[in-house]
VEXPARO-128288 format. One line per 4 residues: number of its first residue (from 0); their letters; for each residue x, y, z of N, C-alpha, C. Coordinates in steps of 0.2 Angstrom, whole numbers, padded with zeros to 4 digits, always signed. Layout:
N
NUM> a> X,Y,Z,X,Y,Z,X,Y,Z; ...
***
This chain:
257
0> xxxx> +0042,+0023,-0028,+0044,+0019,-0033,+0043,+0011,-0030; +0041,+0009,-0037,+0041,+0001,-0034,+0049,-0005,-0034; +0049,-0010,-0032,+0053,-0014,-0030,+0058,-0014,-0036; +0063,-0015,-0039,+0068,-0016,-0047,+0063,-0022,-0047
4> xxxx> +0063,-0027,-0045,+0059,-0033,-0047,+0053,-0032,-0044; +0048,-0033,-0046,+0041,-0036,-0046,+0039,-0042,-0041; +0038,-0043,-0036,+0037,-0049,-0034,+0027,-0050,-0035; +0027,-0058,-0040,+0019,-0060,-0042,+0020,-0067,-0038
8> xxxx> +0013,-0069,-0036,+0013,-0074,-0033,+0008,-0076,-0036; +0007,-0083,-0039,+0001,-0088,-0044,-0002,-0093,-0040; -0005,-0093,-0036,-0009,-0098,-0033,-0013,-0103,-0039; -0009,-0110,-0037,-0011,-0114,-0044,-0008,-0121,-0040
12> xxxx> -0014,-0126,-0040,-0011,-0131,-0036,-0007,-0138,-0042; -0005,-0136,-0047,-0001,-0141,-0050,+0004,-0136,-0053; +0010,-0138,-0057,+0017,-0137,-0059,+0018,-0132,-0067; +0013,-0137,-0069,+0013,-0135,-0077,+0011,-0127,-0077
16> xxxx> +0006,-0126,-0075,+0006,-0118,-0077,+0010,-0113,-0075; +0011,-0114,-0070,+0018,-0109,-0065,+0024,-0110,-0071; +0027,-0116,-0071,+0032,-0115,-0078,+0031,-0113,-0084; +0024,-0111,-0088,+0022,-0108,-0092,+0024,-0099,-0090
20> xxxx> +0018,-0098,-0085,+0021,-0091,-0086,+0028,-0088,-0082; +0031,-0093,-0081,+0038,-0093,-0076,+0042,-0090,-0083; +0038,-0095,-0088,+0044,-0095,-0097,+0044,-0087,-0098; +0037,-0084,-0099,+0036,-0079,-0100,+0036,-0072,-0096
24> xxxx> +0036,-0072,-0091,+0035,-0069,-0087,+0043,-0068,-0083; +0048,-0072,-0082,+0053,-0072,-0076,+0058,-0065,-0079; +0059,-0064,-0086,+0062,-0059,-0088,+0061,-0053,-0084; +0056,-0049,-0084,+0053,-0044,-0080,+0052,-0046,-0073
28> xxxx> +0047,-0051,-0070,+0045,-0053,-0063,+0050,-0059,-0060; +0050,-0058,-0054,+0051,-0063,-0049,+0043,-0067,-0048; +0042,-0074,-0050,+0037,-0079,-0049,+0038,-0082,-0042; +0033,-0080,-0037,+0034,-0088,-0032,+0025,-0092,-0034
32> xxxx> +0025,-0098,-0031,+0021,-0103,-0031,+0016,-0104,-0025; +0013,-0104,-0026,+0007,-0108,-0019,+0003,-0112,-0021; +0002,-0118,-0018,+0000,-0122,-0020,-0009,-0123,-0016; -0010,-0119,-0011,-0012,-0120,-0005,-0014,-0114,-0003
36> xxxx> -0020,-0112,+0000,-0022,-0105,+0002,-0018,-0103,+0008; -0015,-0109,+0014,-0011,-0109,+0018,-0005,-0105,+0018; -0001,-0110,+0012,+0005,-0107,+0009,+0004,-0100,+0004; -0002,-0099,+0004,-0001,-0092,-0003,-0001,-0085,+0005
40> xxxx> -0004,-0088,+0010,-0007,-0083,+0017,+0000,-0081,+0018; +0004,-0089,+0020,+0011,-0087,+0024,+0016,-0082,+0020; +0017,-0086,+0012,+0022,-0080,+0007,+0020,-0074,+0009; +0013,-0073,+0009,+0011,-0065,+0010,+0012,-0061,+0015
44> xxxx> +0013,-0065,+0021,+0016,-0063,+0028,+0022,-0063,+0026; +0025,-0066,+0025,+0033,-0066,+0024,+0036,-0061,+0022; +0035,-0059,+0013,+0037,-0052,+0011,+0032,-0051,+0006; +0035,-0046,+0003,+0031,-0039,-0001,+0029,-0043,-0006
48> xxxx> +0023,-0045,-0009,+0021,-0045,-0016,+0016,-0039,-0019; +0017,-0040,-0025,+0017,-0033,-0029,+0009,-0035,-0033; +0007,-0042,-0033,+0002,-0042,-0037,+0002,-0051,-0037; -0004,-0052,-0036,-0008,-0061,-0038,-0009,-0065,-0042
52> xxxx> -0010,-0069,-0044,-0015,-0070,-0050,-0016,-0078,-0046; -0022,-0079,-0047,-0026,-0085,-0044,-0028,-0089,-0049; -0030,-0096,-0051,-0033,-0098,-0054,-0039,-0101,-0052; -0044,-0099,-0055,-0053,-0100,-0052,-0056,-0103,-0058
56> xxxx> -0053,-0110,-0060,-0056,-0114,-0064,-0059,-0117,-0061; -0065,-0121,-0066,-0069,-0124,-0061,-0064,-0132,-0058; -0065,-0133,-0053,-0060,-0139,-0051,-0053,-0137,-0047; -0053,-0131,-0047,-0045,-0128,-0044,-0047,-0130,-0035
60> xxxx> -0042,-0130,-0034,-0041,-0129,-0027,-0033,-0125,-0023; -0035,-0121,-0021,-0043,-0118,-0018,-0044,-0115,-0019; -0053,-0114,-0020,-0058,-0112,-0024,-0054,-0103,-0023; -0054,-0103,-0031,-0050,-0096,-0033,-0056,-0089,-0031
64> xxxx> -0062,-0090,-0032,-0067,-0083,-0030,-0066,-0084,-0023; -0067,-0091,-0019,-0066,-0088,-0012,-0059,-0085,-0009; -0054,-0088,-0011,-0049,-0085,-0010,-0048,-0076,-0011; -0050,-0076,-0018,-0048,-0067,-0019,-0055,-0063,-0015
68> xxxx> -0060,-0067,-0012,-0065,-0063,-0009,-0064,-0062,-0002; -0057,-0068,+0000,-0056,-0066,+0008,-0047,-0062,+0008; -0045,-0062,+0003,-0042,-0059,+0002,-0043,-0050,+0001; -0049,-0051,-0002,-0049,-0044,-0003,-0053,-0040,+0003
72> xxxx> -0057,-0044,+0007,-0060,-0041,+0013,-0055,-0043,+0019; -0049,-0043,+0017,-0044,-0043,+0024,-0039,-0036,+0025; -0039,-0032,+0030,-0037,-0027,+0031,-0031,-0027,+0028; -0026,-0032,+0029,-0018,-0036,+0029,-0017,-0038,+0022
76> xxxx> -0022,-0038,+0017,-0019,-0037,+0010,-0023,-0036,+0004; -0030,-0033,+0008,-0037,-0031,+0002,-0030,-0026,-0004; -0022,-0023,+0000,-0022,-0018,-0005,-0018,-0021,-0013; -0016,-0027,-0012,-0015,-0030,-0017,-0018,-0033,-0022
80> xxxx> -0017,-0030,-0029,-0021,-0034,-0033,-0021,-0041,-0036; -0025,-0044,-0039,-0027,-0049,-0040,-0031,-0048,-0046; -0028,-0053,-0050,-0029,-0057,-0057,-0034,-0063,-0056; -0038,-0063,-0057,-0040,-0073,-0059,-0041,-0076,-0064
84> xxxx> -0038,-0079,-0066,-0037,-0086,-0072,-0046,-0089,-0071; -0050,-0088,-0077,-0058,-0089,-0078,-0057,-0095,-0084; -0062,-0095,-0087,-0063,-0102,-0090,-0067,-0097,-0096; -0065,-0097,-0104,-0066,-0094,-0109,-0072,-0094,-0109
88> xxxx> -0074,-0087,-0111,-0081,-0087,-0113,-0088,-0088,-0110; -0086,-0089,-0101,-0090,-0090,-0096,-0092,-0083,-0093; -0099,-0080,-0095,-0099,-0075,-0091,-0103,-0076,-0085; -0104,-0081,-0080,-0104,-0083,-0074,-0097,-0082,-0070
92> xxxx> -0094,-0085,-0073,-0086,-0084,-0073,-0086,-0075,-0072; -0087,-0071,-0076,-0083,-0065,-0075,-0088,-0061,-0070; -0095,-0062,-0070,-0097,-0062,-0062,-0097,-0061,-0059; -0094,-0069,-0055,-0091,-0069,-0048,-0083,-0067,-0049
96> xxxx> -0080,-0065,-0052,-0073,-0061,-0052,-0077,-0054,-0050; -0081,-0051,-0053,-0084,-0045,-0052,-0083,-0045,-0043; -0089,-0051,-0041,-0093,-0051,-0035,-0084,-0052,-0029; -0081,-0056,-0031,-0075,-0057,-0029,-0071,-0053,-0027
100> xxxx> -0069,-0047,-0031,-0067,-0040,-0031,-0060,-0041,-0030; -0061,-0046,-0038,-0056,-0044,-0042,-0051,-0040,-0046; -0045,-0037,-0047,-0045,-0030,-0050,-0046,-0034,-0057; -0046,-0039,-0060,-0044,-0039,-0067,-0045,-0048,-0067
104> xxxx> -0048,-0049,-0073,-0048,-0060,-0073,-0047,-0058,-0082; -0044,-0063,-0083,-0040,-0069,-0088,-0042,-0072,-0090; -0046,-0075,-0098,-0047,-0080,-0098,-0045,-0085,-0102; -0044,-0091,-0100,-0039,-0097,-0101,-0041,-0101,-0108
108> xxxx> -0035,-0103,-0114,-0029,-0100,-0111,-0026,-0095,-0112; -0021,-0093,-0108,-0017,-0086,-0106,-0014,-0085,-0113; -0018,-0079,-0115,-0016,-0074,-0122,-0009,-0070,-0116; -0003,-0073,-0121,+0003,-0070,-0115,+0004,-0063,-0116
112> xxxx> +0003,-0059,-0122,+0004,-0050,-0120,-0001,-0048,-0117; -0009,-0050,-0117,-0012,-0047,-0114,-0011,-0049,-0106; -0011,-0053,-0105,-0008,-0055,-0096,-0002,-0050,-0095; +0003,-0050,-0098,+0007,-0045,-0098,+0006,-0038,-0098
116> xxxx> +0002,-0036,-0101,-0003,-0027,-0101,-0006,-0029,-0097; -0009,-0033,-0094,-0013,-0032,-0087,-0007,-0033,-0082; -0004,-0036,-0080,+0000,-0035,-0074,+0005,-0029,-0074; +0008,-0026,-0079,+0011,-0021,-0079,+0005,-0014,-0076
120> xxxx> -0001,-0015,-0081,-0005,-0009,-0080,-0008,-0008,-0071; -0009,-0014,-0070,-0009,-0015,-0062,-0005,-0012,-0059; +0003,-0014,-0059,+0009,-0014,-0055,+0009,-0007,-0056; +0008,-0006,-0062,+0011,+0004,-0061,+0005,+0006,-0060
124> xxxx> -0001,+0007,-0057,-0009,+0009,-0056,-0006,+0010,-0048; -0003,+0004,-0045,-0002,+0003,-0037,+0004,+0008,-0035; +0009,+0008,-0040,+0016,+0011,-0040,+0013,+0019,-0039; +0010,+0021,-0045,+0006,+0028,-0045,+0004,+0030,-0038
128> xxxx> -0001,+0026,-0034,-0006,+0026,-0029,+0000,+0028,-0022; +0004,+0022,-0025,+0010,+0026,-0018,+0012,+0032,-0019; +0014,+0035,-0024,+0017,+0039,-0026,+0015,+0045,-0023; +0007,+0046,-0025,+0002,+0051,-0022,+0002,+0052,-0016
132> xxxx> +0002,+0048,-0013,+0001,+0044,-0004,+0010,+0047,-0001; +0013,+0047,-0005,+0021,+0047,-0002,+0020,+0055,-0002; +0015,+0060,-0006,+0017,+0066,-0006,+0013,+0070,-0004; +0008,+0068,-0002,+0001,+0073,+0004,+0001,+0068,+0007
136> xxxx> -0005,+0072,+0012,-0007,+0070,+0017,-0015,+0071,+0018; -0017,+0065,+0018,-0022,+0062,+0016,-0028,+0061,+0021; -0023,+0062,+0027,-0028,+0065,+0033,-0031,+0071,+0033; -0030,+0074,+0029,-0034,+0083,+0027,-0036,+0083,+0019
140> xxxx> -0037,+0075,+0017,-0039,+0077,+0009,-0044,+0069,+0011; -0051,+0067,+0013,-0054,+0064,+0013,-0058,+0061,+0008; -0056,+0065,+0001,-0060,+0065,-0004,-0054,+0060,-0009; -0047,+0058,-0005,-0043,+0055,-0009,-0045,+0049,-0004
144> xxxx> -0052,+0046,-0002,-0049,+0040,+0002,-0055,+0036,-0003; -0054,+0033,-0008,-0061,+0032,-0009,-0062,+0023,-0010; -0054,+0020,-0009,-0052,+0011,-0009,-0051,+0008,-0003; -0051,+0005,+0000,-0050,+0002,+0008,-0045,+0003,+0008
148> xxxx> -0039,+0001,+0004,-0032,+0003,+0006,-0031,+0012,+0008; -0034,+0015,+0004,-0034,+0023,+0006,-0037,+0025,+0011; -0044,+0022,+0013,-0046,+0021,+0022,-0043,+0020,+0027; -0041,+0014,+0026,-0035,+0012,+0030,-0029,+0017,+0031
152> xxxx> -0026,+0020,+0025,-0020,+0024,+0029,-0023,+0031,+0032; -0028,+0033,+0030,-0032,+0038,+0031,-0034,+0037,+0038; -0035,+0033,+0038,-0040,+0030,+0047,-0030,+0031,+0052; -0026,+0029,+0048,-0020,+0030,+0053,-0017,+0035,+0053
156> xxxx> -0017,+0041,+0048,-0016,+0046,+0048,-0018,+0050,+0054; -0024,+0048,+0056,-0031,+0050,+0060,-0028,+0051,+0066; -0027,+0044,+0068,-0024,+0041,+0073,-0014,+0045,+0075; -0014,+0046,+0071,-0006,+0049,+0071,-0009,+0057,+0073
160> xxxx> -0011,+0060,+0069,-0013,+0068,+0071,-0016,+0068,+0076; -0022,+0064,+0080,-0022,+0064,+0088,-0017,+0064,+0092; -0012,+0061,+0090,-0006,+0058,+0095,+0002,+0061,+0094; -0001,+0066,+0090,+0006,+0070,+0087,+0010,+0073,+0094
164> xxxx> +0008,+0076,+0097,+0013,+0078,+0104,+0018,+0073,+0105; +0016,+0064,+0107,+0016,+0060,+0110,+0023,+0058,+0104; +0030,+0059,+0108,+0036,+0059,+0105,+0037,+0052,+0106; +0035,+0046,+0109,+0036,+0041,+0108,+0032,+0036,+0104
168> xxxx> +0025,+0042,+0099,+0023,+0038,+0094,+0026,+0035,+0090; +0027,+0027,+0088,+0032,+0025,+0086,+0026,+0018,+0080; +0032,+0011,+0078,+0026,+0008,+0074,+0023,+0005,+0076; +0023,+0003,+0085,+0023,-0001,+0089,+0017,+0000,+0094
172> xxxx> +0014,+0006,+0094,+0009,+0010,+0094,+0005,+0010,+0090; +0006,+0009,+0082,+0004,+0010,+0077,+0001,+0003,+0078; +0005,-0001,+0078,+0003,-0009,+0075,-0004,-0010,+0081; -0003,-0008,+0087,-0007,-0011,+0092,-0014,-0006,+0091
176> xxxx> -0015,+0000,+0090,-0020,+0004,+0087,-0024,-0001,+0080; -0020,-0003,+0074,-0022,-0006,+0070,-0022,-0013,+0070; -0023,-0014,+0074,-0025,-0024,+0076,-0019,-0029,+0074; -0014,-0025,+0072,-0008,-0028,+0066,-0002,-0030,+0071
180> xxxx> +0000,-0036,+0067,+0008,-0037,+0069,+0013,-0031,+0066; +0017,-0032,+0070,+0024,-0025,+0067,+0026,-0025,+0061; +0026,-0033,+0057,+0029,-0031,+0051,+0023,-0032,+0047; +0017,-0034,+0049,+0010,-0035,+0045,+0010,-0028,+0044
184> xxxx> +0009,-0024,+0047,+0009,-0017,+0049,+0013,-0013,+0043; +0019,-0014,+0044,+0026,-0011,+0041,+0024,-0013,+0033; +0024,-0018,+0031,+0024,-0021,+0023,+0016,-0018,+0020; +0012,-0016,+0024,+0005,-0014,+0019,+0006,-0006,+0020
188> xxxx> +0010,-0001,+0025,+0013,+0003,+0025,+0014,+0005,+0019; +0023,+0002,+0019,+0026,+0002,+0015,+0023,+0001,+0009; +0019,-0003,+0006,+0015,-0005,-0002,+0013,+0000,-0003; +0009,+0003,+0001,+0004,+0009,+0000,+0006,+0016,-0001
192> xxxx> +0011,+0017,+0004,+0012,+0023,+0002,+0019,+0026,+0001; +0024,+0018,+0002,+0031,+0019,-0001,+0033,+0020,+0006; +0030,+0023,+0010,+0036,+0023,+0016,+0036,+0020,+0021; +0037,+0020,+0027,+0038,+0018,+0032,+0035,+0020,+0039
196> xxxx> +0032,+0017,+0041,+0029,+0019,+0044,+0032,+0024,+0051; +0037,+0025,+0052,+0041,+0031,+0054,+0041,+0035,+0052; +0041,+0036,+0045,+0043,+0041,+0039,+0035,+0043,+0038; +0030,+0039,+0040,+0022,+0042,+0038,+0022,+0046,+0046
200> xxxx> +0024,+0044,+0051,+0024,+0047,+0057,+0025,+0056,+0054; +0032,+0056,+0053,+0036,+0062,+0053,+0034,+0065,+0048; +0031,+0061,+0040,+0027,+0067,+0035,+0020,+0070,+0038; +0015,+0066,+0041,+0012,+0069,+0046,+0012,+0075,+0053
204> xxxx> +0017,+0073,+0054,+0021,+0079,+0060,+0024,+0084,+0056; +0027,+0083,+0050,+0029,+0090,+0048,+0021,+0095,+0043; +0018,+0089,+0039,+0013,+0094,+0037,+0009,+0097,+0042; +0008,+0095,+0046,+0006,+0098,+0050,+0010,+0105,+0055
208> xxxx> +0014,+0102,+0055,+0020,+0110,+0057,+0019,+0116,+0053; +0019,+0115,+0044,+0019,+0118,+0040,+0010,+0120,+0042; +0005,+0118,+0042,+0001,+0121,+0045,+0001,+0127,+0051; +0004,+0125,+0057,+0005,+0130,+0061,+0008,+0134,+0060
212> xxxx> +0014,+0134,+0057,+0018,+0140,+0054,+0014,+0144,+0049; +0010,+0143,+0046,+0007,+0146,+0040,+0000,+0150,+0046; -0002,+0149,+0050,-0006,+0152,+0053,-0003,+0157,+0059; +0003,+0156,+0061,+0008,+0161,+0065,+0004,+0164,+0071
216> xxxx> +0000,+0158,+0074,-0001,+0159,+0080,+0003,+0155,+0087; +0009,+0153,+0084,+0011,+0151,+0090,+0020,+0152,+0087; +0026,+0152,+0092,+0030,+0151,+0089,+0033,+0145,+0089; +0041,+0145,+0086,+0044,+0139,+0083,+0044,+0134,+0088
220> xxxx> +0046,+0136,+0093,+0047,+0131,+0100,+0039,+0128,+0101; +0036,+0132,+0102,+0031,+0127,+0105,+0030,+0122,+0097; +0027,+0124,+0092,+0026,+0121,+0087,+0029,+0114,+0087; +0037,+0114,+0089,+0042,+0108,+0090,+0038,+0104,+0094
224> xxxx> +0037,+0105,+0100,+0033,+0102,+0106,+0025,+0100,+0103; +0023,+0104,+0102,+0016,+0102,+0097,+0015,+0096,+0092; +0021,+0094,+0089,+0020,+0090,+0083,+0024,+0083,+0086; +0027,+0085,+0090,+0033,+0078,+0095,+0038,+0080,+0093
228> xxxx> +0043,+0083,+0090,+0048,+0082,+0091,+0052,+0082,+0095; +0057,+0080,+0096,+0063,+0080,+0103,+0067,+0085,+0104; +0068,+0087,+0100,+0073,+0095,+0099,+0073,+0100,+0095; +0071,+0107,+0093,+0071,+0109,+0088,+0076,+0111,+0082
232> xxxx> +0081,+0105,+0084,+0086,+0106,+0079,+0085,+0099,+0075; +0080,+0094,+0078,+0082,+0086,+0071,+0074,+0091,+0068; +0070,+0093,+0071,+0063,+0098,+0068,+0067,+0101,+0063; +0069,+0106,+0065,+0072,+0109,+0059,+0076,+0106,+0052
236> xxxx> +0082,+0101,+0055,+0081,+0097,+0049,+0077,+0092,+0045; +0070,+0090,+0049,+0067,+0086,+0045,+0063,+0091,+0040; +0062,+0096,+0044,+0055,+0104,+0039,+0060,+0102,+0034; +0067,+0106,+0034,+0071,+0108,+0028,+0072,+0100,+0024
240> xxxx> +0072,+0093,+0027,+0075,+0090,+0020,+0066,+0090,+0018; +0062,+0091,+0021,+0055,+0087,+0017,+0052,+0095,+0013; +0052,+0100,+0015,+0051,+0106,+0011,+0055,+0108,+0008; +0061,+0109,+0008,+0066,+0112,+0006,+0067,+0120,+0008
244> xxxx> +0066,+0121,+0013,+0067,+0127,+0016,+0065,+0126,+0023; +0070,+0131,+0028,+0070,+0129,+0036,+0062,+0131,+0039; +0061,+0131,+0044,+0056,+0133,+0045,+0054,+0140,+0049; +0060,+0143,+0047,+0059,+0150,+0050,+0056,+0154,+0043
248> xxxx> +0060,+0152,+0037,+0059,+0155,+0032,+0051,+0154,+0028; +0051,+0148,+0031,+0042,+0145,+0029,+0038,+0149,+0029; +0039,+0152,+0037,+0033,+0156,+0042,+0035,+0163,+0039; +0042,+0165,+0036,+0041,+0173,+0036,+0038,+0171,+0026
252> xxxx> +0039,+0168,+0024,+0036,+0166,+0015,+0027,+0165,+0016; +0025,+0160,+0020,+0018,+0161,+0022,+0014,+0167,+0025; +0017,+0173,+0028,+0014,+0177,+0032,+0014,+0182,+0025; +0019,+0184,+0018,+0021,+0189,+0014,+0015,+0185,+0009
256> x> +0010,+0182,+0007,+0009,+0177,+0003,+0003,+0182,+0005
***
């Protein structure tokens, strides 16, 4: 599930626009401003936004296709999408929005339900995207990786199921494997696939449990030791909250199957 509010951020370097769609829009979203490609980077460090919108008219600053071009080729936030504000009836314009790789461009001025149907359709497209991502395990389905954000968890997933023994894999091993600061780490996590990066650790470690118990070559104990956990008794609670049955009854269901 996504956030109760919405957080959109408009990179727009004057006043007037942002209070336009601040009119229309604040009912449903939380609006912040950047004026500055500096200040649009830091918000994005700071906390979660859910969705962009750029202005790439001619004369903006800064230049809105290069912004959403180094934006989208950045490991730390390619998985946000991005709207750009284009100039009516310019198909150079819708072009470099293509070549930009952006999810969706506007043409000015801003028809407000359509802006509104396009952000909505976006936020619940990435809402859905966690959703999926919250419920498999993506590291045994390569054929669900087909966006940089889905490589990216997929390439961690990777990394987690090599290192699954290791009961001190934690976020902080996470972050140093993927180039990332701790909470850069944790916030593209979280956006993508709703959890946490501890909680992506342990859905890893159990689907994979669920795997050895389904093949009944090894028992319960070692299994515990196999996947990292510390004790067979917080294992046993995690199988039971995340499948809904313990993991003894798993293995005698799987083996009758």
């Amino acid at each position: 599930m996504i956030a109760a509010t919405p957080h959109l951020m408009l990179v727009h370097p004057q006043q007037t626009l942002p209070d336009q769609l601040a009119g229309y829009l604040e009912d449903t979203y939380h609006l912040v401003t950047a004026r500055t490609e500096r200040n649009a980077v830091k918000i994005l460090e700071e906390g979660a936004i859910h969705l962009i919108i750029i202005d790439a008219k001619p004369g903006s600053y800064p230049d809105g296709y290069q912004l959403c071009a180094r934006l989208k080729s950045s490991p730390h936030f390619a998985h946000i999408p991005v709207i750009l504000l284009i100039t009516e009836n310019n198909m150079a314009a819708r072009t470099c929005s293509l070549e930009a790789g952006a999810d969706a461009w506007i043409e000015t001025p801003v028809a407000r339900d359509y802006l509104r149907a396009q952000i909505r359709n976006l936020v619940a497209n990435r809402a859905r995207l966690r959703d999926y991502f919250s419920q498999c395990d993506v590291s045994h389905d390569p054929m669900a990786c087909t966006g940089e954000h889905e490589k990216f968890l997929s390439r961690l997933n990777g990394f987690i199921s090599h290192r699954l023994p290791d009961i001190d894999l934690n976020v902080d091993v996470l972050a140093q494997f993927m180039n990332m600061s701790r909470p850069t780490l944790y916030r593209k996590i979280k956006c993508i696939s709703d959890l946490t990066p501890n909680e992506l650790i342990n859905v890893v470690r159990l689907n994979k449990a669920a795997e050895l118990l389904s093949a009944a070559d090894h028992k319960i104990f070692e299994i515990v030791k196999m996947v990292g956990f510390n004790s067979r008794s917080n294992f046993g609670k995690a199988f039971l909250k995340h499948f809904g049955t313990t993991p003894r009854e798993y293995q005698q269901m799987t083996k009758s199957v």
